[in-house]
N, C-alpha and C positions, 0 to 999 in steps of 0.2 A: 450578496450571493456567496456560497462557500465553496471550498474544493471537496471534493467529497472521491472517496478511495473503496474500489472492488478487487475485491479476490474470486479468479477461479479455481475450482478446487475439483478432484475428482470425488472425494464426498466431502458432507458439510464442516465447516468448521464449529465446533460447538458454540451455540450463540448466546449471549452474553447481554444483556441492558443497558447501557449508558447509566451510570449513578454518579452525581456528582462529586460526591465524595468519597468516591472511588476511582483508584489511578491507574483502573482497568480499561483496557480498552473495547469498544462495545464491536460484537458481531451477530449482525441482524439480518434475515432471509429478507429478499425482496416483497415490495410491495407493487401494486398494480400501479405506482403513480413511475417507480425505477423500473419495470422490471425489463422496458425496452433495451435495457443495457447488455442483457445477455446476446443481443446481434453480434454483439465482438467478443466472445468468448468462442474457445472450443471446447473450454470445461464443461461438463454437463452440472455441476455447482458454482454458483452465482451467489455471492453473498457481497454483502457492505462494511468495511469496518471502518469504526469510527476512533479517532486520537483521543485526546484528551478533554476536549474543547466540545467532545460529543459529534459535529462533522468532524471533518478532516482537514480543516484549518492550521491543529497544531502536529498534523506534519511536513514535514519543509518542503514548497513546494513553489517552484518558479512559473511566474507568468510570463505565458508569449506576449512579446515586445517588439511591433515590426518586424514581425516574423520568425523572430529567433527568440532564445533563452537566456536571459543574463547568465553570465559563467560568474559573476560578483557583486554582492549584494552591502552596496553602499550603506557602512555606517552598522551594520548588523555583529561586525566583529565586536563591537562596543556593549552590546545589550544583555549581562547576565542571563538574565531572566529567557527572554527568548533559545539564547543559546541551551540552557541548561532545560528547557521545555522539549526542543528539538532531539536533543539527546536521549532525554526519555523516551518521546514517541520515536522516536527510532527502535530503542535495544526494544520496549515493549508489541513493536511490529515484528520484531525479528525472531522474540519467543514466542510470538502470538505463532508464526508461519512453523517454524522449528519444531514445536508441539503437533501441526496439523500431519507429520506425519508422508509428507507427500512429497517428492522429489522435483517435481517443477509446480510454479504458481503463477499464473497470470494476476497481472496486476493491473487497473487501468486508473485513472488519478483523472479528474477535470472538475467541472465547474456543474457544481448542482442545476440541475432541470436540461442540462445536455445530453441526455445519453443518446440519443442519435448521432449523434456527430460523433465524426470517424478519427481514428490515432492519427497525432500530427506526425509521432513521433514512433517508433519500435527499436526496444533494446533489449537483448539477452545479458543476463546480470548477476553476479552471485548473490547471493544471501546474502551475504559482508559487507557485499559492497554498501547496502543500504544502510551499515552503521558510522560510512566514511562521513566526516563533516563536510566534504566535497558536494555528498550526493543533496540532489533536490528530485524529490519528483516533477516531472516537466507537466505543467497544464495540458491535457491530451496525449498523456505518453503514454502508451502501454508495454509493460515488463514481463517478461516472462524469464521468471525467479528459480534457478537453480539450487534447490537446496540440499547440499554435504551433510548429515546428521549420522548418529552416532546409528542409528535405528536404519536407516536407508543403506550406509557403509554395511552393517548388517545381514540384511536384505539381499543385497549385492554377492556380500562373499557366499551366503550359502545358497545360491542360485548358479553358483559358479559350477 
């Protein structure tokens, strides 16, 4: 089973294919098999995006463990390759959101063929934050993403 990752969005974010050999990350409108997942949104935009990996596998994302979340993932300091994948899908979530343009994002993160089942977890969060090596997305966390961009700062002073 994979982890698989939703963005709310006040409109859509441009959607995007999975190609393998491409280091883009894919954004796909729901299907009728996901589209239960919009119960936990208030966006009226529902979309999926997917890592690298095609689900959302390769982005770093901790499983509930007797309840809780590991804060330390034994042995992962060690892994090049893992880390330097994480990294990626990180900064490329982070342009992917920064491009849509939108000042907040819901975020919801769990285990493919769950969308009924409700957030374990609720945190408000910066953008940034999700470039820290700290962050993991938590199995059934949902995020609701504040995002600072040069275009919203913008937005902001001339509405002032």
């Amino acid at each position: 089973m994979c982890f698989v990752l939703y963005a709310g969005t006040t409109k859509p974010i441009p959607r995007r294919e999975w190609q393998k050999e491409s280091a883009q990350l894919a954004v796909e409108s729901l299907t009728d098999r996901d589209a239960p997942i919009r119960v936990h949104f208030h966006s009226p935009e529902v979309q999926y995006i997917g890592s690298t990996s095609q689900c959302g596998c390769d982005f770093p994302h901790a499983i509930l463990q007797g309840g809780e979340w590991p804060t330390y993932f034994l042995g992962l300091e060690d892994d090049a390759t893992k880390l330097a994948s994480d990294r990626f899908n990180r900064g490329a979530l982070v342009e992917l959101l920064k491009r849509s343009n939108e000042k907040t994002i819901e975020l919801y993160g769990l285990w493919d063929g769950n969308f009924l089942e409700p957030p374990k977890a609720r945190e408000n969060i910066s953008l940034e934050r999700i470039l820290d090596s700290d962050f993991w997305f938590k199995e059934q966390g949902f995020y609701v993403v504040t995002i600072e961009n040069e275009s919203n700062a913008a937005l902001d002073v001339s509405n002032s």
